[in-house]
N, C-alpha and C positions, 0 to 999 in steps of 0.2 A: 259350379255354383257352390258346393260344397268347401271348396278350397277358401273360395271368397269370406264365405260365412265365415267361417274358420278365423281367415286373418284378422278381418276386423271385431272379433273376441278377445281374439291374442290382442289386439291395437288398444281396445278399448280396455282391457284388465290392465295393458304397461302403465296408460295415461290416470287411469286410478292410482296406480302405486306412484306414478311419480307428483300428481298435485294431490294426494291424501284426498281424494272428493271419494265418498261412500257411491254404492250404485243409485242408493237409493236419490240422493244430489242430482246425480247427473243425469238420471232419466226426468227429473223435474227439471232441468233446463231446456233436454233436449227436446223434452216435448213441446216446452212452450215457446221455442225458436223455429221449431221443424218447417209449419207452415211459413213464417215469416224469411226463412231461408230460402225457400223455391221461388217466393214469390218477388222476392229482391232482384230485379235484371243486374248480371255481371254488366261493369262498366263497357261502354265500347271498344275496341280496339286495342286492346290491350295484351301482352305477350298470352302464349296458349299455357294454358294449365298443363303441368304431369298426371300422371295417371297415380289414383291412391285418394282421390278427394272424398270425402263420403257428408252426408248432410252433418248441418251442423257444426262442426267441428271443422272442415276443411279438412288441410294438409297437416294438422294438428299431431295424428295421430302416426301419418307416416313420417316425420320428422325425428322423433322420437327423442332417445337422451341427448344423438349427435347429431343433430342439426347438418353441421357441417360437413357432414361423409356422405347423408343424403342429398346434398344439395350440390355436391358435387358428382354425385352417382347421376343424379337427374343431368346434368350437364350433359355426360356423356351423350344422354338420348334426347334431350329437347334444346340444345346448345345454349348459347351463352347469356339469353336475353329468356327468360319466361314467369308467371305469376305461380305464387301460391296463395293459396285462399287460407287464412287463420280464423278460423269465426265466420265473422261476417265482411271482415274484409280482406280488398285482394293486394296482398303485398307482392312489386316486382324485385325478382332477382338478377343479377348482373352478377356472371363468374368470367372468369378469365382475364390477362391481362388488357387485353383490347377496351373491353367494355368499362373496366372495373377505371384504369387508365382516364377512362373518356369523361366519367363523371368524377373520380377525384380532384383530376391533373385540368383535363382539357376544358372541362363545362363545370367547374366546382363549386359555383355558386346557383349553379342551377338544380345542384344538389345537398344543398348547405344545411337542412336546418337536420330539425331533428322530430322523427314521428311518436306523437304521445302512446306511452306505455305506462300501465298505470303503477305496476311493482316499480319498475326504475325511475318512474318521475316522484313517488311518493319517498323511497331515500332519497333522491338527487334535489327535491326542493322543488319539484316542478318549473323547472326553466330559471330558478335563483342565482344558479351558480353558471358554471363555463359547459361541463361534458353535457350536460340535461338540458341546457339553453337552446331556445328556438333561435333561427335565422334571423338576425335583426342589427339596429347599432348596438342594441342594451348587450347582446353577446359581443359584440366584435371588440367593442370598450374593453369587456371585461377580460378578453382573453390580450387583449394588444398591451393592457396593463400588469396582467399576471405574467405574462410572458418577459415584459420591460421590468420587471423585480426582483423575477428569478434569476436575469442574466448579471442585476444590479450586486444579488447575492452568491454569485458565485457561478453559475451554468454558463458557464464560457471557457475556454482554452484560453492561458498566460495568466498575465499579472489580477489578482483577484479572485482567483481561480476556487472553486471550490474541490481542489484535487487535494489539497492537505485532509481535509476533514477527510473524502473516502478512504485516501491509505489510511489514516487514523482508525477508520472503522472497521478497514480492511486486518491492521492488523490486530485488533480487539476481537475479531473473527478468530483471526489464529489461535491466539492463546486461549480462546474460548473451545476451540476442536482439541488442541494437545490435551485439555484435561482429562478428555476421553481414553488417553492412554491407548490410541489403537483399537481400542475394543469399538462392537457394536452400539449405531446409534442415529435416530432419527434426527437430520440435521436440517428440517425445515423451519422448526424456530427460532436456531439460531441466525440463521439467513436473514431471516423476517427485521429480526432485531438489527441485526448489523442495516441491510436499508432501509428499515423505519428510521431509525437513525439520520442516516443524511437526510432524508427530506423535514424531519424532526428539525433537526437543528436549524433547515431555512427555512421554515413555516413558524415556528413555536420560540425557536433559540434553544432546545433542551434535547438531550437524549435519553435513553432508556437502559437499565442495567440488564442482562441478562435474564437476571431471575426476577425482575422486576414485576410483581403480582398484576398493577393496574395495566402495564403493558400488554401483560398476558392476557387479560379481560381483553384489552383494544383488538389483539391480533386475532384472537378468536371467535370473536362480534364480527370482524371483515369477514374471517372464511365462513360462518355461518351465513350472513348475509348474500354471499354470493351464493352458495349452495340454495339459500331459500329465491333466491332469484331466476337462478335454473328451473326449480323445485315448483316455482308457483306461476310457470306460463300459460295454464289456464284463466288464471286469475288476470293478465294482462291482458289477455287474448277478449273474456267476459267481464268484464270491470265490474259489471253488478253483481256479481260474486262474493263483492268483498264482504256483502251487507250479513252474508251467510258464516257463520264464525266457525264451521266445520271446516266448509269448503276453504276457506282463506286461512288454512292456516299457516302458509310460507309469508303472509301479508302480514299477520300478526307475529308471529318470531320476529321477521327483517324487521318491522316496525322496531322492536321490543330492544332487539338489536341496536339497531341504529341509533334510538335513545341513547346506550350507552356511551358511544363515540359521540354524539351531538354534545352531549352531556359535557366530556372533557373539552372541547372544541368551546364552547361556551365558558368553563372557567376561565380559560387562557385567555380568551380574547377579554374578557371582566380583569383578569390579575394584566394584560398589557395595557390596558386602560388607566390603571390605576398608575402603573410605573412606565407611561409614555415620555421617551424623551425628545419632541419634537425637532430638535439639531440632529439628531443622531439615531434614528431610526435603525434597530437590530435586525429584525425578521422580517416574515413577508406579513403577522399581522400586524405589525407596526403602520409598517408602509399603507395598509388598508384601510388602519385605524386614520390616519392621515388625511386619507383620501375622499374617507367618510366625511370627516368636519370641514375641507377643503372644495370638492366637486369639480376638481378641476379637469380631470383625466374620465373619469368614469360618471355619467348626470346619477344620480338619485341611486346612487351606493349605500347600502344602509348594514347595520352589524350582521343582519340575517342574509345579507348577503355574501357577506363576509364570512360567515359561519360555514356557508354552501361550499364557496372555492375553495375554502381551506379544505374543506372533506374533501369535493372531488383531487385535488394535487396528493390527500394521505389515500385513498383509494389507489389512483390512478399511479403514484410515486412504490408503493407498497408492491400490489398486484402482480405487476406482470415483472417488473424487474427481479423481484422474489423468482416466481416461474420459472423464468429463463435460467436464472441461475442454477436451479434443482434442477431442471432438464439440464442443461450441460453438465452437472456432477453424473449426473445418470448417464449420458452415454459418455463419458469416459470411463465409468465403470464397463458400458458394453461394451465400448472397442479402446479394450489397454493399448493396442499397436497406438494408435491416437492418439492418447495420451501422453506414452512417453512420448512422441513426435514433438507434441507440443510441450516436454519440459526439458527437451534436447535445445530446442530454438530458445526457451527462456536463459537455461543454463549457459548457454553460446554467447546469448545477447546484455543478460541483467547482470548474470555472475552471480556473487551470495548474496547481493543486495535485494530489493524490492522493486519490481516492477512501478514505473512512473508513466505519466502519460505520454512522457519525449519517445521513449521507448517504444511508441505504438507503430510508428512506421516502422520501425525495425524490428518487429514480429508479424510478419505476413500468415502464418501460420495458425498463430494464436488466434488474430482477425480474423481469418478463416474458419477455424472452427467455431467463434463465435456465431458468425453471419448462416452457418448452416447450422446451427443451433435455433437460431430464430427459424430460417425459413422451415425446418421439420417439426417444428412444434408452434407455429404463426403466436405471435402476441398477442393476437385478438381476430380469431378464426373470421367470424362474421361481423360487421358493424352497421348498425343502422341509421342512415339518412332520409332526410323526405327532400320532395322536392319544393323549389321557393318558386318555381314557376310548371305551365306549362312545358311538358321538353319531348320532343320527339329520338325513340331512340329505334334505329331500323327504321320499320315503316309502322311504326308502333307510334302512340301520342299516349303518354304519359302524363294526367291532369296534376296539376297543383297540387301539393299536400299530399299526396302517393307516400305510403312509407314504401321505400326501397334497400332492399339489404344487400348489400356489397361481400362478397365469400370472397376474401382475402387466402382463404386456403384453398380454391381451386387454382390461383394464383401459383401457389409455392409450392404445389404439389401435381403441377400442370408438367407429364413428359414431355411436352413437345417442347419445353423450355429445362425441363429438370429430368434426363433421363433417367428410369429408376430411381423417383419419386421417395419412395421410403427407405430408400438404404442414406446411413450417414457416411456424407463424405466431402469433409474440408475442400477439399482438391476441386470442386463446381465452383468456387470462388479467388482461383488462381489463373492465370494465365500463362501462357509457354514461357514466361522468364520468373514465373514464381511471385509476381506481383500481385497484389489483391485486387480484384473487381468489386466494387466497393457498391456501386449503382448496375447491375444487371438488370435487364429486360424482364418481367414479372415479378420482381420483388417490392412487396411495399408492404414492409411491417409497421410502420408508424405510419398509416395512410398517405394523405397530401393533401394536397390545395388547402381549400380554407377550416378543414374539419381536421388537418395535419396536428400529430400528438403533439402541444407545447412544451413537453419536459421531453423531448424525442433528444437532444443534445445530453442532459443530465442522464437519462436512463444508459447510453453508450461510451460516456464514461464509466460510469458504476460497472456497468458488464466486462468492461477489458479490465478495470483496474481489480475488483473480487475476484474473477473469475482467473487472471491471471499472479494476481498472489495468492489464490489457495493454491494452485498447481504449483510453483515456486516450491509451497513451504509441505506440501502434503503428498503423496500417491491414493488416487480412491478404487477400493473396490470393494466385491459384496463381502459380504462374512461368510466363513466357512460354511458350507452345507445348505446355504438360503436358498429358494428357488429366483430362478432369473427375473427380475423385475421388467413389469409389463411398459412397454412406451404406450397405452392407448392413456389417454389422457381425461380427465374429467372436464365435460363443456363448461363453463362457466363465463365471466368476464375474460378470462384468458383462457388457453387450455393448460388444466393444475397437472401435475401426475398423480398417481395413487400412492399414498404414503409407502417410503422404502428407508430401508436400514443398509450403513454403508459403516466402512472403515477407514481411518486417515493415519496415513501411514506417514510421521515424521520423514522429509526427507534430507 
């Protein structure tokens, strides 16, 4: 009993530090839920709870900063299908490929929409734009339309192609690293920059200079916002929390935040208004602006709609393609043998020129260590869907409107598919002639079916074409004397790493 008391002290001190809520907050909610919480029947039939629930709060507390290491720990002992309780309600999880498979791929609209959360629907627009948008036509428009703009602007392979602009960005990258002369240096904003950049350019028509002050504001209002997103899942969990300005205060930052990017988001589309040239539409908010005064493609599109989609594509375009990137610098740092491998196969295959996208078949390797790039550090560990109908899964019936979370990382981190899970190694994505396996069995970084990432083509260019012209033009590793940089990663929208200091060695 002792032990118990114990934990849930330790539980409840983390979950203070992590949503800033004073004791004295949370014993006024918990008390005035407590009865109201027993007296609530768990729905029927519905997968079994792990163990760790405690009144009130649910699995809240045993979930902790990583969500996703617990939810896969829990796998091991309640298998692939079971609920956790958040609050007051009971959210079902699905790990492993089988499950996770059955509602993306196989049953996808029976898991389509999206369950209201009050931190992410309050940036996202509440269902304005595409990522935040419930299950309906108003979404399906919106994303068949963004998706049919983006390829218009360039997200496609050959003629049209938007591979000029990344090498372009690609190499404004480089000469942005050589300044550093070798010495140490945090190269997380310069990344940010270089892919704000291309999605800049087909959202806006503009890019960002390096030292660019307002950029700087943009990029550091994203990582705030994610952090305070992490940061304020009680507040998602109790939404009447918000009304408490103590409690809420990841709600009020993100809010504060987020103003700023609406804020620029709003000029542009006012200055594309102004210099629309209806023949010849530049960007994606041209196209939008369009479409507004037209209605042809999307019914009752209006600017604030448009204001929405544009954010989610600088969100979702920014994000995780950044990530990925830092994590592949980072374990090339940890396994130089790796490394050179992969600028043995560039040197062999590109020569002293610049990697192109014709190129990509003819580096199997490079692929390679991209694709275990993604899978050891997932794009977006857990994602959230509800469902659009009744759906039985096992011998379980799972009602209407269920939020359901999908753990994409017990997927890529599943031995029975990935032997020795946390060690990096290209060679899981080869086969006995040295060809890339391109679509394996448990892999699904950019989800599927109808909730499938629509910039999932653009984000995979960008990662081979950066990622293989820094290695071309650079060698990374730590700086003398540093201690070994940690792969645990920070939960967020994607998983970030912890800020590290590297050296780029002209090569």
């Amino acid at each position: 009993m002792a032990v118990i008391v114990g934990w849930i002290t330790e539980s409840v001190r983390e979950i203070l530090q992590i949503s800033g809520l004073t004791l004295q907050s949370f014993l006024v909610f918990s008390t005035a839920l407590f009865l109201a919480c027993f007296l609530l029947k768990r729905r029927r039939n519905l997968p079994p709870y792990p163990a760790g629930r405690v009144p009130v709060l649910g699995h809240l507390l045993a979930l902790g900063r990583a969500p996703h290491l617990k939810l896969t720990a829990w796998r091991r002992q309640y298998g692939d299908v079971f609920t956790v309780r958040m609050g007051m309600e009971d959210v079902v999880v699905l790990n492993g490929y089988t499950a996770v498979k059955d509602a993306l791929v196989d049953r996808s609209e029976l898991f389509a929409s999206r369950p209201p959360i009050y931190l992410a629907d309050m940036i996202l627009g509440f269902g304005k734009g595409i990522v935040g948008a419930r299950w309906g036509p108003e979404f399906r428009q919106r994303k068949r339309f963004a998706t049919a703009v983006l390829k218009n602007l360039g997200m496609r392979v050959g003629t049209g192609s938007i591979e000029e602009k990344i090498r372009e960005e690609a190499s404004c990258l480089c000469n942005r690293i050589a300044e550093y002369n070798g010495k140490p240096f945090d190269i997380a904003h310069d990344v940010t920059v270089t892919v704000a950049n291309v999605i800049c350019s087909m959202v806006m028509g503009k890019r960002y200079d390096y030292k660019d002050e307002t950029f700087r504001e943009l990029s550091e209002a994203v990582a705030a916002i994610m952090a305070e997103l992490a940061a304020g899942s009680i507040i998602s969990v109790f939404p009447f929390l918000q009304f408490i300005p103590v409690v809420n205060r990841a709600g009020i930052n993100a809010s504060k935040e987020n103003f700023k990017i609406q804020n620029v988001l709003r000029q542009e589309i006012s200055r594309h208004r102004e210099n629309l040239d209806r023949e010849n539409p530049r960007d994606f908010l041209d196209f939008c602006l369009l479409e507004v005064e037209k209605q042809e493609k999307v019914e009752g599109l209006t600017e604030e709609n448009v204001m929405y989609m544009a954010q989610d594509l600088f969100f979702a375009g920014i994000e995780t393609t950044t990530n990925t990137l830092l994590w592949g610098l980072l374990y090339m740092i940890l396994n130089p043998d790796i490394q050179n491998k992969v600028q043995q196969e560039l040197d062999a295959v590109v020569g002293e020129g610049l990697p192109t996208l014709s190129h990509r078949s003819q580096l199997p390797y490079v692929n390679a260590c991209l694709l275990e790039v993604i899978r050891i550090r997932s794009l977006a560990p857990v994602v959230h869907h509800a469902t659009t109908e009744s759906v039985k899964v096992l011998e379980y019936v799972i009602p209407k409107g269920t939020q359901v979370l999908l753990n994409l990382y017990s997927l890529h981190m599943d031995p029975a598919y990935w032997p020795d899970p946390d060690r990096f190694d290209p060679g899981r994505f080869l086969d006995a002639e040295g060809n890339v396996i391109n679509k394996p069995d448990s892999f699904m970084p950019f989800g599927g079916g109808r909730r499938a990432c629509l910039g999932e083509q653009l984000a995979r260019m960008e990662l081979f074409l950066f990622f293989s012209t820094l290695l071309q033009s650079f060698t990374f590793m730590s700086p003398e004397g540093a201690p070994t940089p940690t792969t645990d990663g920070l939960f967020r929208l994607s998983l970030t790493p912890h800020p590290f200091k590297l050296c780029a060695i002209p090569r």
